[in-house]
C-alpha positions as CSV (number, residue, x, y, z in Angstrom):
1,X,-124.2,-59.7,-1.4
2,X,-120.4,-59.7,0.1
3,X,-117.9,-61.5,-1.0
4,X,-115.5,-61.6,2.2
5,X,-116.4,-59.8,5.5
6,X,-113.4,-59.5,8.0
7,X,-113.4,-59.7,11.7
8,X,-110.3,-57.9,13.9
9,X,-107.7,-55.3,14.1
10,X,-107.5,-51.9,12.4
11,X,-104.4,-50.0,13.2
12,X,-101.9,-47.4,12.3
13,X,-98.6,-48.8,11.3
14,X,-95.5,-46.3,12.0
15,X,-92.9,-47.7,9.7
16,X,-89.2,-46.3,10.3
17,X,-87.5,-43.6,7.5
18,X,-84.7,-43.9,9.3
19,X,-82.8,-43.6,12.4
20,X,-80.6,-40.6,14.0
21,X,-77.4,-41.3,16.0
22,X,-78.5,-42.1,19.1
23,X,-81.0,-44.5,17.7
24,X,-84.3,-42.4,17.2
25,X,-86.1,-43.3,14.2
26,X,-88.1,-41.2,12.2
27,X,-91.2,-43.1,11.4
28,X,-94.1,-42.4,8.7
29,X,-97.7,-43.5,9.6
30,X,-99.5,-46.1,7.5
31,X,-103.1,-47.9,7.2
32,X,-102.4,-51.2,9.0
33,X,-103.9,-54.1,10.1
34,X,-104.0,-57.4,9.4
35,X,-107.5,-58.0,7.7
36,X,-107.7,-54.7,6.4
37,X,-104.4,-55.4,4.3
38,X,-106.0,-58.9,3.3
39,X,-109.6,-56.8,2.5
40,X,-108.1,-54.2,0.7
41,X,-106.4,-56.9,-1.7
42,X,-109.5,-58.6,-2.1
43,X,-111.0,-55.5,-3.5
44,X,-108.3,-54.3,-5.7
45,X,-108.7,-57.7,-7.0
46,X,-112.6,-57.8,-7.5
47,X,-114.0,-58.6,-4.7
48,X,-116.3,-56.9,-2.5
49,X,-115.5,-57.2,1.1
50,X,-116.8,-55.4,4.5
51,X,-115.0,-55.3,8.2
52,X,-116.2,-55.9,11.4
53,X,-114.0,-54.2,13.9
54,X,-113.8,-50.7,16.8
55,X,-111.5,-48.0,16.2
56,X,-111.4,-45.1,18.3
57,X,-113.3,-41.6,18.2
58,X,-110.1,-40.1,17.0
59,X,-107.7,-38.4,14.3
60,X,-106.4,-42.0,13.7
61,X,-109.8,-44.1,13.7
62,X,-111.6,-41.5,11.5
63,X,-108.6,-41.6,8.7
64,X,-108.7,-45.6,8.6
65,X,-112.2,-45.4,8.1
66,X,-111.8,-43.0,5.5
67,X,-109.2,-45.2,3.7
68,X,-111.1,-48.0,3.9
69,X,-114.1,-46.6,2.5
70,X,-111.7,-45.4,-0.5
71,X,-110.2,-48.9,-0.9
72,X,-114.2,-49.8,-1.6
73,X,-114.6,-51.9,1.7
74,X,-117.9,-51.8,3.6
75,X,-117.1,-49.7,6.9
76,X,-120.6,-50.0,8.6
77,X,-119.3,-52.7,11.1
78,X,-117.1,-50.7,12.2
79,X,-118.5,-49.2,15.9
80,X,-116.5,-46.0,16.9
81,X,-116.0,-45.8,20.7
82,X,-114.8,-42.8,22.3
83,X,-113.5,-44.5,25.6
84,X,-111.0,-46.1,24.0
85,X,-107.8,-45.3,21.2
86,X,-107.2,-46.7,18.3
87,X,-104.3,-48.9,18.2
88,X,-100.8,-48.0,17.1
89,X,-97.8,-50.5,16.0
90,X,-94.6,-49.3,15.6
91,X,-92.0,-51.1,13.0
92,X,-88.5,-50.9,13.9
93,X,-85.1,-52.6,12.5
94,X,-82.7,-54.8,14.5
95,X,-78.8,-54.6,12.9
96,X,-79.5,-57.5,11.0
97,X,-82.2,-55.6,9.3
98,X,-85.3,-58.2,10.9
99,X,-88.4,-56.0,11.8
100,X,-89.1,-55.7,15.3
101,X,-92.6,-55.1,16.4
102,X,-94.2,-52.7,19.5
103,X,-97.7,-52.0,20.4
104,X,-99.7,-49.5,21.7
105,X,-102.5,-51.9,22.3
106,X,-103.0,-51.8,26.3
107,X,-105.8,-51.6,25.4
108,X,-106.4,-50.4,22.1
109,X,-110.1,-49.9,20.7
110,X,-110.0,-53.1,18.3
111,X,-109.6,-55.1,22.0
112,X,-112.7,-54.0,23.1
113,X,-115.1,-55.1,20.7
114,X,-118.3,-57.4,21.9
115,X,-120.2,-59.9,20.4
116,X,-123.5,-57.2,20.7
117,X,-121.5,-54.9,18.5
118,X,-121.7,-56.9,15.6
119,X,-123.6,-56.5,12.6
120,X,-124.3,-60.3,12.0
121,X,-125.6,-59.2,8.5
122,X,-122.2,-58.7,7.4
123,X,-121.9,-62.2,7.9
124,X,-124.9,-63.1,6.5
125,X,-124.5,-61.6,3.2
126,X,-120.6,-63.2,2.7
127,X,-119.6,-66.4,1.2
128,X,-116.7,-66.4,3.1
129,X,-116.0,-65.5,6.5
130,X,-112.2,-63.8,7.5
131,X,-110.5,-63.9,11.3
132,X,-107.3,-63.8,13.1
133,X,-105.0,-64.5,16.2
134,X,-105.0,-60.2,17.0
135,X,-108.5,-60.4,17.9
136,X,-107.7,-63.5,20.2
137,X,-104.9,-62.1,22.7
138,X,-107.4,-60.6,25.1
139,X,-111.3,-60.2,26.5
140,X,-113.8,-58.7,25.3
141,X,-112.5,-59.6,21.3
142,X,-111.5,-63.3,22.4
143,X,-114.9,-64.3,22.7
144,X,-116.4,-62.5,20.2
145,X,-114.2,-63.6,17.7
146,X,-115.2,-67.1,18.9
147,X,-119.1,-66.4,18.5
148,X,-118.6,-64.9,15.4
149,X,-116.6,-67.5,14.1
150,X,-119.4,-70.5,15.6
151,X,-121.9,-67.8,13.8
152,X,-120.6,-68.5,10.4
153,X,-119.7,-72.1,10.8
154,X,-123.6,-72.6,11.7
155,X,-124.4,-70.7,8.5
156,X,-121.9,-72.7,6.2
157,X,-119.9,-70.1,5.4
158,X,-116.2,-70.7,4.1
159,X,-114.0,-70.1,6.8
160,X,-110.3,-68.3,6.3
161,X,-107.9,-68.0,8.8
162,X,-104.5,-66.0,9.3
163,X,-102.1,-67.4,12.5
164,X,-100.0,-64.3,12.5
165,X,-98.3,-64.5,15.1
166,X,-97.3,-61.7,17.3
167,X,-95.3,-62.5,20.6
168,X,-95.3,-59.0,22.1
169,X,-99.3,-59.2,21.8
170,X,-99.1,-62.1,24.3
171,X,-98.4,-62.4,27.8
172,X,-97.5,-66.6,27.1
173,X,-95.9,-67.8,24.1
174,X,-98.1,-71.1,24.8
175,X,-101.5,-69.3,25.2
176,X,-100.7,-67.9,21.6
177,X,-100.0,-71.7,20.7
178,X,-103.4,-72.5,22.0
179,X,-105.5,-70.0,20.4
180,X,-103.8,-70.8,17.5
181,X,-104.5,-74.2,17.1
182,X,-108.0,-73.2,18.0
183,X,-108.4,-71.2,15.1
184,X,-106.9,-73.9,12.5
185,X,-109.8,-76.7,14.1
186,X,-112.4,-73.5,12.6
187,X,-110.7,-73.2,9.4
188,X,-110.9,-73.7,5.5
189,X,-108.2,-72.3,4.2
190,X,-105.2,-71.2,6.3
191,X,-102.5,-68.6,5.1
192,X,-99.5,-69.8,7.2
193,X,-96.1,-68.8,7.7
194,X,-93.1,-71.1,7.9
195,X,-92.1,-69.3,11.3
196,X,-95.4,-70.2,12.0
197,X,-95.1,-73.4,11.4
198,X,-92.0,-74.1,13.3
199,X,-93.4,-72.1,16.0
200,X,-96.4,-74.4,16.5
201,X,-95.0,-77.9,15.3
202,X,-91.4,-77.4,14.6
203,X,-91.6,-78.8,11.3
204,X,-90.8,-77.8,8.0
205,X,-93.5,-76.7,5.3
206,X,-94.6,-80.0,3.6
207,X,-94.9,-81.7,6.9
208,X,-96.7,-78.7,8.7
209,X,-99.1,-78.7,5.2
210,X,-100.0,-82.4,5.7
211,X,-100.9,-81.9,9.6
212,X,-103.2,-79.5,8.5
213,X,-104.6,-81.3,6.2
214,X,-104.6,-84.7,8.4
215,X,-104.8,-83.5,12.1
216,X,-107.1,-80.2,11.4
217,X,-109.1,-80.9,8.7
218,X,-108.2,-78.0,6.4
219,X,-109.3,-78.1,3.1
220,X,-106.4,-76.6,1.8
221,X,-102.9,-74.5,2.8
222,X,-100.7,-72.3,2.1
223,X,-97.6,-72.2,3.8
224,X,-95.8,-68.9,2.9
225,X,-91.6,-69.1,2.9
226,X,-90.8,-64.8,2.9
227,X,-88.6,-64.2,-0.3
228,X,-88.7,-68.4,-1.4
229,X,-92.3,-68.1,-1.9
230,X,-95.4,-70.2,-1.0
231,X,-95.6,-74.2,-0.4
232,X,-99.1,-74.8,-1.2
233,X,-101.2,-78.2,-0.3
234,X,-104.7,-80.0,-0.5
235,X,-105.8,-83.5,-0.7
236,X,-105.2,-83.5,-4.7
237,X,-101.5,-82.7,-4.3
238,X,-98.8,-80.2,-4.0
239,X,-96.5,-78.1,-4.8
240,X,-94.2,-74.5,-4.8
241,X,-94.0,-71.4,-6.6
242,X,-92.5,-67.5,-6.5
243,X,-92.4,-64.6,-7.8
244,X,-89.1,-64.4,-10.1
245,X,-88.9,-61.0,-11.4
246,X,-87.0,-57.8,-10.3
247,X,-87.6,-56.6,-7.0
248,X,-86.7,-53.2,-4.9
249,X,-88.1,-54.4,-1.5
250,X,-88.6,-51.4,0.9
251,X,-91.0,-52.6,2.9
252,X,-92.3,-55.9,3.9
253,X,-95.4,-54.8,6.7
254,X,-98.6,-56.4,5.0
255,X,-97.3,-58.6,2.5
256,X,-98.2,-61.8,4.2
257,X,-101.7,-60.4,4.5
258,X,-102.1,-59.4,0.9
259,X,-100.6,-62.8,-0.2
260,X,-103.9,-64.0,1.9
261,X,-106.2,-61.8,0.4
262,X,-105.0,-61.8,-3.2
263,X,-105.4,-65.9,-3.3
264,X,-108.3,-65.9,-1.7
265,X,-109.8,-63.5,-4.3
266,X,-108.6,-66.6,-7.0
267,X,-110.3,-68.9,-4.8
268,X,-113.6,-67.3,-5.5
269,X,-113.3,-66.7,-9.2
270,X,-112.7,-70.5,-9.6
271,X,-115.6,-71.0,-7.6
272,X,-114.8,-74.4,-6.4
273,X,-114.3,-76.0,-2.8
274,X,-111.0,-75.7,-1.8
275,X,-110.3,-79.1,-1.3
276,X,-111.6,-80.0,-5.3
277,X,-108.7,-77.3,-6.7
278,X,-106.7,-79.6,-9.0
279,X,-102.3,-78.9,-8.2
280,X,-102.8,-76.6,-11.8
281,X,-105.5,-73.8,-9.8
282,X,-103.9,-73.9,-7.2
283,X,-100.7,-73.1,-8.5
284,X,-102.2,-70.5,-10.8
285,X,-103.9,-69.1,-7.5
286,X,-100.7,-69.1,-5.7
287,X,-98.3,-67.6,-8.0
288,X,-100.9,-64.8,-8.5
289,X,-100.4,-64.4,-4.9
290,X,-96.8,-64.4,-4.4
291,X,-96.5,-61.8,-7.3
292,X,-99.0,-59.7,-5.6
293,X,-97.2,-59.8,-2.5
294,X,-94.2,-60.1,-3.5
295,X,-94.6,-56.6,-5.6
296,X,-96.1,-54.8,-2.8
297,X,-93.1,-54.7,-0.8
298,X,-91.8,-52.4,-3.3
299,X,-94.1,-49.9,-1.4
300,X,-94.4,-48.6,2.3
301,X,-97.3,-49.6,4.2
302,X,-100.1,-52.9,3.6
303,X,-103.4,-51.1,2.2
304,X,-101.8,-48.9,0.6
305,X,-98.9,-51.0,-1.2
306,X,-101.5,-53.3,-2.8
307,X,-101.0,-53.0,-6.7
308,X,-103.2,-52.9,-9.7
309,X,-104.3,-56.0,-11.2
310,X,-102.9,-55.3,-14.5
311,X,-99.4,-54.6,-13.1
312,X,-99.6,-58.1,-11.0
313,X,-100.6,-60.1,-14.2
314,X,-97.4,-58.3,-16.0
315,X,-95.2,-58.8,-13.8
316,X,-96.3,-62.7,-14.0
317,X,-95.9,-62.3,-18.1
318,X,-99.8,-62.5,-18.7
């Protein structure tokens, strides 16, 4: 049995070292993608977890495979097509220091997945099923996220979702807006940014946490505020939390994710529905994830910033 299975992107992340001066930056590659960051926290955490997703028949597809398999996560739905190259972000740095975001993605292999590509059992044998906006910019991956998604719905699974907005991925900022609002009518539980939130609603995190709860039926939120934290929110109650400690941040690419991931993998050692976690879990389930994510920006990269266990629970004095 599976714990998590994932649905969507799997990418290489250049991150910049730094820049020349004309501009140029010197960029080191990294495991990327969205799920596999919130995956590979779910394992380091105790979960077991396996990815549905395409990758190319190259350098680049074959060494995400390989450092998924090392991270423990199931790689068997992950089809390998040769017509196609596995996709490539690159992270750059305005002046003010905010990432900037470009995509070799036209198309990129993770695109081009189809509904007949799936190993359903992936789905089958998971309590909880994973997805994301990445694999709803486009056709084919557009409707085979949505099959996958009515798949596991129909099979009672627990649904999670992850907005994650990307504006370069789409050609109209209000067909990201719809898709979006698609997948919160599917979910559970929603990892949500405050950007995110403004983006959709233009509200701020308490009153974007109560529409969800009110206009979309999720069972429970987390709305994630970068370095204040996480607002979190179900019908029981509410409230905030952070990581506190000292930080060196180097690197911020996957934290959002792993945040995801890391309370998701407290969610399932409760063992409760969302929407019956007292403000207490919760809170306990949130602050685990804030200190997760909040120390993984200490490294470059998402899977492989994802810290220990023991080194989380420390850094949260237990």
């Amino acid at each position: 049995m599976l714990d998590v299975t994932a649905l969507g992107e799997l990418l290489i992340d250049f991150a910049t070292q730094s820049t020349d001066g004309a501009g140029y930056p010197t960029m080191a590659a990294h495991p990327g993608g969205a799920p596999g960051n919130f995956l590979a926290a779910l394992n380091q955490y105790g979960a077991k977890t396996a990815f549905l997703g395409k990758v190319g028949d190259d350098a680049f597809g074959r060494l995400l495979l390989g450092t998924l398999r090392e991270a423990g996560i199931a790689t068997g739905g992950i089809v390998r097509d040769p017509r196609y190259f596995t996709t490539l972000a690159f992270v750059t740095f305005d002046p003010s220091g905010d990432r900037q975001f470009s995509f070799a993605r036209k198309p990129g292999a993770d695109t081009m997945l189809t509904f007949e590509e799936l190993d359903l059992s992936l789905i089958d044998q998971a309590r909880v099923f994973h997805f994301g906006t990445l694999s709803l910019t486009g056709e084919p991956v557009r409707t085979t996220t949505q099959k996958a998604v009515a798949y596991a719905r129909e099979r009672g699974k627990l649904l999670t979702f992850d907005p994650n907005l990307r504006l370069p991925l789409w050609d109209d900022p209000e067909e990201a807006k719809a898709q979006i609002l698609w997948g919160l009518e599917q979910a559970d539980v929603v990892k949500i940014s405050l950007e995110e939130v403004e983006f959709l609603w233009g509200l701020d995190e308490k009153a974007g946490g109560e529409k969800l709860l009110t206009d979309y039926g999720v069972q429970l939120a987390f709305v994630t505020l970068g370095a204040d934290g996480c607002y979190y929110v179900n019908q029981n109650g509410s409230g905030y939390t952070n990581y506190t400690g000292p930080l060196r941040v180097v690197d911020t690419t996957g934290a959002g994710d792993i945040f995801g991931g890391s309370a998701v993998s407290q969610l399932l050692r409760l063992g409760k529905a969302p929407a019956a976690l007292t403000v207490e879990e919760m809170h306990q389930a949130a602050t685990f994830a804030c200190t997760a994510a909040s120390l993984s920006t200490q490294y470059f990269g998402g899977i492989s910033s994802v810290q220990p266990e023991e080194v989380v629970r420390a850094a949260m004095g237990r």
